[in-house]
Every structure is written in structure tokens, then in C-alpha cells.
N, C-alpha and C positions, 0 to 999 in steps of 0.2 A: 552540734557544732557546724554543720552542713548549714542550715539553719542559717546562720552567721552569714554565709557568704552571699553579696548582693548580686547574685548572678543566678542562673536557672544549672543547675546539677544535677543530673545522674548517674547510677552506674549501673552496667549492663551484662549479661557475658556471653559467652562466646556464640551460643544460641538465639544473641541479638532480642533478648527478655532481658525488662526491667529488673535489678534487684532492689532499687530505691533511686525515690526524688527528695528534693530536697523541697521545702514549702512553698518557696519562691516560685517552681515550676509548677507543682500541685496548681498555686492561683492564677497562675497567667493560663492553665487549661481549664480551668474552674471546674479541676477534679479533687478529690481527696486524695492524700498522697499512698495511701494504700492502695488508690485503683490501678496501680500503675504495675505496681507487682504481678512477676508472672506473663504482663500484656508482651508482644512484640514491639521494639522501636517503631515510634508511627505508626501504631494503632489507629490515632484519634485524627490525623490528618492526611490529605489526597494528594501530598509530594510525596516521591521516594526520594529525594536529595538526600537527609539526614540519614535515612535506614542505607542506602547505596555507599554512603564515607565511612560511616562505622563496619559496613560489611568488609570493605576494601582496607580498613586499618586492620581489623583481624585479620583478613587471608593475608595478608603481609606484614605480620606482628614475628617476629620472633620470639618469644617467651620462654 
């Protein structure tokens, strides 16, 4: 269903590890979407921007 949507999707948890991508993302990194399982956010690139927001939406997530 992920699949479906024309945009690059994730989800992550709270450990800032992949639990899945969605195809769209897999191709724009020209990885397989299973390599992504397990890796830390931004693994594969030399910003912290994206791993720094996501960090910063958990410590201040209330759940």
C-alpha cells in the first residue's frame, strides 16, 4: 500500500533504526528496500539534517 504513495516513506523507531521504506525510497538510493532495516536514519548520506529532526521529534514526542 506504501508502495502506492508517490512520495519516499519511512518508518522508524525510537532508536532512529529503519523498520521499513517504501519502493519509491529504496530507488531514489538505489538500494533494496530490505537494506534499510535495522540501518540507522542516514546511514547512506554525509548530512545529519534529516537524523537531527527526527531525533528532535522524538525527545519531544509525547506518546
Amino acid at each position: 500500500m506504501l508502495d502506492a504513495v508517490p512520495g519516499l516513506v519511512s518508518w522508524v523507531n525510537a532508536d532512529l533504526r529503519y523498520l521499513g521504506v517504501n519502493q519509491h525510497l529504496a530507488n531514489a538510493f538505489n538500494f533494496p528496500s530490505h537494506s534499510f532495516i535495522g540501518q540507522e536514519i542516514g546511514f547512506m548520506e554525509n548530512s545529519t539534517k534529516f537524523y537531527d529532526l527526527v531525533q528532535k521529534f522524538f525527545a519531544t514526542s509525547h506518546i
